[in-house]
N, C-alpha and C positions, 0 to 999 in steps of 0.2 A: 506431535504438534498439530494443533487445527489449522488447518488453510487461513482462517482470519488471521492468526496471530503470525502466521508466512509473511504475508501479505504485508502485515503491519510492518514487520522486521526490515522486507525489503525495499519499504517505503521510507524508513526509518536510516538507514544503510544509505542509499544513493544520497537523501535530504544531508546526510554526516558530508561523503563523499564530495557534494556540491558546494557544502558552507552553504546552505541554505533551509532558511527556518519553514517549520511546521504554518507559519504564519503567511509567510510569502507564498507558500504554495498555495494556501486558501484562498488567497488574493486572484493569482493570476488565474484562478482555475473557478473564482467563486460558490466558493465552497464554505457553506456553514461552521463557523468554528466546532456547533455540538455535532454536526456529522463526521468532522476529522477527529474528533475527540474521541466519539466511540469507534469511530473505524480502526484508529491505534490505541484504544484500550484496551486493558486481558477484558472485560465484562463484555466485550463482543462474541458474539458465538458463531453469526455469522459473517460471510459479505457480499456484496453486492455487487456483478457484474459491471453494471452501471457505473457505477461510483467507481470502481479499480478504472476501467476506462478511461474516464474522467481525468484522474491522477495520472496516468499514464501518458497521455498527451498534452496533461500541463507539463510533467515534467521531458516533455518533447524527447521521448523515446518510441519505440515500435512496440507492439505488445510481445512480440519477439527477444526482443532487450529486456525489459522488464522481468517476464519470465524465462533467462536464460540467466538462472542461480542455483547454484546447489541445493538450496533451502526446500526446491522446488520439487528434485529429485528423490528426495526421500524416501522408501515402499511404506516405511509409517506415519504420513503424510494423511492427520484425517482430512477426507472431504465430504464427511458428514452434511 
């Protein structure tokens, strides 16, 4: 699995977890709808520092929280 689509999944997972839409986090975080679009779509290949950040402190977690997922774990884990 490529790190972007990790990424997405576990963006994807807490947004389920919360009851809270793809749309609201764009909001609070002001964030371009086509940037979140392609951050959680397969047609992404990579991601962007930046922007995981971003999400990660909208969703008022530590980057420690965030990346503390199995998903994350993986040894076949591309980070191409």
């Amino acid at each position: 699995m490529k790190l972007s689509t990790a990424v997405a999944l576990r963006v994807s997972n807490i947004l389920r977890e919360r009851k809270m839409s793809q749309y609201r986090l764009e909001k609070i975080i002001a964030m371009p709808h086509n940037t979140m679009k392609t951050l959680m779509g397969e047609r992404n290949s990579s991601v962007n520092l930046k922007t995981v950040m971003q999400i990660i402190r909208g969703l008022e977690m530590t980057t420690a929280e965030f990346f503390d997922d199995p998903i994350f774990e993986s040894e076949e884990l591309e980070i191409d």
